[in-house]
N, C-alpha and C positions, 0 to 999 in steps of 0.2 A: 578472481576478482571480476569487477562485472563493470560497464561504463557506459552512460549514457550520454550523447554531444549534443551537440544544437546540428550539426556537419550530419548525422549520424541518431535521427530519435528514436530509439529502440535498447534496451538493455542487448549486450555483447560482452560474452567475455575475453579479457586478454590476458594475458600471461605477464608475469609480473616482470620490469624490467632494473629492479633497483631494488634493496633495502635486505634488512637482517632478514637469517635463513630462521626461519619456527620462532619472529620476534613472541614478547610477549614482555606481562608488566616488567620495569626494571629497565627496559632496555635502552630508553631514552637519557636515564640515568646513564649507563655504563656507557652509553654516546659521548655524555658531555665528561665524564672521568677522561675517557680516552682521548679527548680531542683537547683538554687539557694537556693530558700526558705526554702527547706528540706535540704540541704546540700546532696544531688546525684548529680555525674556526669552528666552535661548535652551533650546535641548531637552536640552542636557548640562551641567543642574545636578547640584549633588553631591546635594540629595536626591530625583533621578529614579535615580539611582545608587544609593545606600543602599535606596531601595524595591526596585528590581530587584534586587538581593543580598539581600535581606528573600525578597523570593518567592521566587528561585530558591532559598534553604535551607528555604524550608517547605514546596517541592516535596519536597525531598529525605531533610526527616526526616518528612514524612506518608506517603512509600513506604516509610519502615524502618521507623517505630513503628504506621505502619496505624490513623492518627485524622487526624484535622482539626484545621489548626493556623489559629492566628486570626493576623492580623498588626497589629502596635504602629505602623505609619508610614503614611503616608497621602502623598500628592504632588498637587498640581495639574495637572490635565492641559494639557499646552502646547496653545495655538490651532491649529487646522489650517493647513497649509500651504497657501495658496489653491489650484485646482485648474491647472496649467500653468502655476504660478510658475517664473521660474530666480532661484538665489539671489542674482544680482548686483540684482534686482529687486522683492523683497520685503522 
């Protein structure tokens, strides 16, 4: 994986510190099964959804009206995904 800062302007890679081992589609799914099944917060609550539609429209009217918009919602960041978790197992 590669990351570019404001700290740091240059593509750099780093070594992953979190999330499923060889994710791929599904597995956001088998996220929220399992964090049902354990009874943990999963990552596809409705207000990680409402904030992500929050930003994505203040992207969208700070490019047309050319100001900085402040955002009203706030979310809790979900825990990280241990690093080579699979979700049958977290």
């Amino acid at each position: 994986m590669e990351i570019w800062t404001k700290d740091e302007p240059e593509w750099r890679t780093v070594a992953p510190t979190a999330g499923y081992a060889n994710a791929s589609r599904g597995y956001g799914l088998a996220d929220l099964g399992r964090a049902i099944e354990t009874n943990r917060p999963h990552r596809a609550s409705a207000e990680l959804a409402f904030h992500v539609l929050e930003i994505m429209d203040a992207i969208l009217n700070s490019g047309t009206h050319h100001h900085v918009i402040s955002l009203a919602s706030s979310v809790e960041r979900p825990a990280p995904v241990p690093l080579g978790a699979l979700p049958n197992t977290w």
